[in-house]
MARKE-850921 format. One record per residue (C-alpha): y, z, x; residue in three letters. Coordinates in pm, whole numbers, plus 50000, padded with zeros to 5 digits. Example, Ala and Ser with C-alpha at 12.3 -4.5 7.8 and 13.67 -1.06 7.14 Angstrom:
2
495505078051230ALA498945071451367SER
This chain:
354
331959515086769UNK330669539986506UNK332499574286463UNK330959606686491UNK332389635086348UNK331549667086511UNK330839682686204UNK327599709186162UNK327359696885851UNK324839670485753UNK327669652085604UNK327059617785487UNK329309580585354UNK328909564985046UNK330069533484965UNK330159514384615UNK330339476984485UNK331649479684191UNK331279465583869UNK331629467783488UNK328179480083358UNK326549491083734UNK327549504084044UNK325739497984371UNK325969527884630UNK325229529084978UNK324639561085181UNK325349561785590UNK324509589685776UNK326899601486065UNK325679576086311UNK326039550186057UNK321909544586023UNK321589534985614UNK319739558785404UNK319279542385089UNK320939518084848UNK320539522084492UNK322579509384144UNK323589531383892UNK324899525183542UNK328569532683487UNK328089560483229UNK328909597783237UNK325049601683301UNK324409574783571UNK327409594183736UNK325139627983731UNK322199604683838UNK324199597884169UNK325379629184233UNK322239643284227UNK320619610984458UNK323479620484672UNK322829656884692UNK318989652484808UNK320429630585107UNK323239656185237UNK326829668085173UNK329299638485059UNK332319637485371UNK333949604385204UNK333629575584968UNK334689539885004UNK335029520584672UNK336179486884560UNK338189481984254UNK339229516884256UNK341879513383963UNK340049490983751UNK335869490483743UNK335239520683973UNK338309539383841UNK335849566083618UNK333919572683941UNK337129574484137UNK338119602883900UNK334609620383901UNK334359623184295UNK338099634984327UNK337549664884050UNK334539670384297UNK337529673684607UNK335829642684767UNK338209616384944UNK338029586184809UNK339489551785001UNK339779519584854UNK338239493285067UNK338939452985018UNK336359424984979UNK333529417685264UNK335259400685529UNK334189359185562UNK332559368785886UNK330449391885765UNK329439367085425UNK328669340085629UNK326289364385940UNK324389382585648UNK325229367685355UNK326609385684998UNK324739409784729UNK325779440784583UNK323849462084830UNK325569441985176UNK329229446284991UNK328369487484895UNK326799489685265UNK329939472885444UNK332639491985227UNK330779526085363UNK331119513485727UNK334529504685667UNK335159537885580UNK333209552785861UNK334829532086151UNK338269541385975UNK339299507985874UNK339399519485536UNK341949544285529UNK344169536185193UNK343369563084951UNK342779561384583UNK345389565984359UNK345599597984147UNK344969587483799UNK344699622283641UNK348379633683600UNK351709618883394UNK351869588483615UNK349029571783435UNK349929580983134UNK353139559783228UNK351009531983342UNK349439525682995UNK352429533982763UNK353819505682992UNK350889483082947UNK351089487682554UNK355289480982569UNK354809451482795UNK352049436482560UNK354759440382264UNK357349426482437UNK355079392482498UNK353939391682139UNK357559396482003UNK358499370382267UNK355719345382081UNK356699357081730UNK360229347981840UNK359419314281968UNK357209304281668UNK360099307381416UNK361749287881651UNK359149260081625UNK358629265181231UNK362389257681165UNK362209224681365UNK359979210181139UNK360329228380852UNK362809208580538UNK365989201980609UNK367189228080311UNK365479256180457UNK366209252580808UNK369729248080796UNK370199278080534UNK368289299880815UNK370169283681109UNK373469288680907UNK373029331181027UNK373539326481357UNK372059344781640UNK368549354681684UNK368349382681479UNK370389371881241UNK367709344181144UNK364659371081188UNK366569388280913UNK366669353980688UNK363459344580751UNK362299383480639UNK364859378280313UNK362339347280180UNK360769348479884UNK357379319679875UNK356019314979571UNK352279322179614UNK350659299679400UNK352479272079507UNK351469277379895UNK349789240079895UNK354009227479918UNK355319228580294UNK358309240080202UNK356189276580024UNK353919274380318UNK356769267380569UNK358879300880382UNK355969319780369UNK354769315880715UNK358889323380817UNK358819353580647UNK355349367580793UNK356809364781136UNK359589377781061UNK357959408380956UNK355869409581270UNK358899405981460UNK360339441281323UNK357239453681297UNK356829449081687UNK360799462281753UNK359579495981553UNK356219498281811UNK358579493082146UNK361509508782038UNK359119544881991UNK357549533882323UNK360669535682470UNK361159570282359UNK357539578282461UNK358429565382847UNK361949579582849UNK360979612782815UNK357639614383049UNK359749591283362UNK362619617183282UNK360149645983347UNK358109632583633UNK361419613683831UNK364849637583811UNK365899625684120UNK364599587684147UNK366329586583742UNK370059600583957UNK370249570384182UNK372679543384091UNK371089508183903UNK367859525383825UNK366329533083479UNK363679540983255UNK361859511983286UNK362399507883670UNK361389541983741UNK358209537183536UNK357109505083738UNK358409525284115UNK356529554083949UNK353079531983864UNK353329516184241UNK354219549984418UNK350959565384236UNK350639600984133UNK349179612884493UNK352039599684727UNK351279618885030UNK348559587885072UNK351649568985204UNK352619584785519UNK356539567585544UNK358819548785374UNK357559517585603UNK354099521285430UNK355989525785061UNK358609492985129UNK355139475485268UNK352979483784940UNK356339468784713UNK356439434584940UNK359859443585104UNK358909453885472UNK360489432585727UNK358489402085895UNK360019383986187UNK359789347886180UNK361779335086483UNK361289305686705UNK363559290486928UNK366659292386870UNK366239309286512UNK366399342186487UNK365379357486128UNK363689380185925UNK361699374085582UNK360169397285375UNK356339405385349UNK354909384285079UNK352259409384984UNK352209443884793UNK353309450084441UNK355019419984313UNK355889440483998UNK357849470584220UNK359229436884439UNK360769421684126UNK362039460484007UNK363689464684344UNK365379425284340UNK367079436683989UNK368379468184099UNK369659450784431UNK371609423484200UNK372599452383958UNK373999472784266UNK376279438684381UNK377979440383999UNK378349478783988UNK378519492784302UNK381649494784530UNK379489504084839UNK377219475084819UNK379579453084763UNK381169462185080UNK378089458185270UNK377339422885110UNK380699409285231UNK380329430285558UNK376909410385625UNK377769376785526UNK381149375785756UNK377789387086026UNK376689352285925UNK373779359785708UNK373389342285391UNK373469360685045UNK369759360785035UNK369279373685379UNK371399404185233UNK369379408584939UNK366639411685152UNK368149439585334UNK369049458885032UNK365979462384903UNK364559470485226UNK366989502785205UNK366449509984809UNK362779511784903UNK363709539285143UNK365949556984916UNK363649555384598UNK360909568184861UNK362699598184920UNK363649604484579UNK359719601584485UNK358739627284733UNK361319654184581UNK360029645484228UNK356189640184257UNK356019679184439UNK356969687584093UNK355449663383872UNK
């Protein structure tokens, strides 16, 4: 049953199918009749072109958008300077595909009655404040990381079958590092490059320049994210087995705007550690929801196992639990359940500020 707001206002709901070069909108009026259904281009002017569609057909209450941190996150950040609510609505249910079918207008149509009936009530994230800026200095560090990781593993793969002379004279340095160095240290003659063992030195010691080229790049974005999580997460930064880079990824997952999750249920939900009871019989257990964040799931696993090696208290409670019969994972489980509350807390003292 449609919702009616009691509103004098002739307030209207948009909803949006999203997409890289267009958006489709669909307008519902407060009885949930359509009122039009038009595409826009996702430009700076096609966003003027709706708001001035939207303005001829009444006063925007909310907006329901797919995609809302990836193709619709521009017009995500246009409504909210606006002070319009935006929610983030999921695909067209299978029902609904298989009664009317799929196109850009049914999917913008559907995500407004979502929002309308108040199925849709996840908000948009924030992506105007430090928070994002975190996001994508992360991106960038996590990209190096992977492309130092392949460097890495190439000179690996060069030495096997490069000549016998040159690989054991690299090998001979020891660690990792140790053969980057080496490998930087060679000197190919150029015009003899048509040799494998020139090519073979050659191609050594151009990885081993990107290698240091790529520690230079993360070890500056580490400075970069040190000093924006430090300024946006005091508190979360004070709690014991938590860093930089784990307050970055609690940070990216909490979102700037964390008032849009109303408990710490909501928060441990959204990172994949909520309780789910799977009992039958004469088990009785609990698992953890396999949904949410897996990123801010695998953050809050690593500061669980770095609490068990640092932490007197939690190693208390682990041996406390497991003479209760559980097994070591079913105590894992728990933990993070609780650092999820605790980082929740921490994250609501720090994003007033931030």
């Amino acid at each position: 049953m449609v919702t009616i707001t009691n509103d004098p206002a002739p307030n209207i709901v948009v909803g949006v199918d999203s997409h890289k070069e267009t958006h489709q909108v669909a307008v519902l009026d407060r009885t949930g009749a359509l009122m039009g259904n038009r595409s826009f281009a996702v430009t700076l002017h096609g966003y003027r072109e709706l708001e001035a569609w939207l303005a001829t057909l009444g006063t925007v209450d909310r907006v329901g958008m797919e995609c809302t941190g990836s193709f619709a996150a521009g017009l995500t950040r246009y409504f909210r300077e606006r002070h319009v609510d935006v929610f983030e609505v999921t695909t067209t249910h299978r029902a609904t595909r298989a009664r009317r079918g799929k196109d850009d207008a049914i999917d913008a149509e559907m995500a407004a009655r979502k929002v309308l009936s108040g199925e849709a009530r996840a908000r948009a994230k924030d992506t105007t404040g430090d928070i994002e800026s975190i996001r994508l200095l992360k991106l960038s560090r996590e990209s190096a990381i992977k492309a130092r990781t392949v460097a890495l593993l190439q000179i690996r793969d060069v030495l096997i079958t490069a000549p016998a002379e040159l690989r054991e004279w690299i090998e001979s340095a020891g660690g990792t590092r140790h053969r980057v160095n080496r490998a930087g240290a060679l000197r190919p003659d150029v015009e003899r490059l048509g040799e494998p063992l020139q090519a073979a030195k050659f191609t050594l010691r151009q990885l081993s320049r990107r290698v240091k080229f790529l520690d230079e790049e993360i070890t500056n974005l580490d400075l970069q994210l040190a000093e924006l999580v430090k300024r946006c997460a005091p508190n979360l930064l004070q709690c014991r087995g938590i860093g930089t880079q784990h307050a970055a990824q609690l940070l990216i997952t909490a979102g700037q705007n964390l008032e849009r999750l109303h408990s710490d249920g909501a928060f441990a939900r959204l990172c994949g550690v909520a309780p789910v009871p799977v009992s039958s019989g004469k088990t009785n257990r609990m698992r953890l929801h396999r949904g949410g964040d897996r990123q801010a799931n695998r953050t809050l696993h690593l500061i669980a196992v770095s609490r068990l090696r640092i932490d007197p208290r939690t190693q208390i409670y682990m041996e406390r639990r497991r003479k209760d019969g559980l097994s070591k994972m079913d105590v894992l489980r728990c933990l993070k359940r609780f650092i999820a509350r605790e980082v929740y807390n921490a994250l609501k003292l720090d994003l007033l500020h931030c």
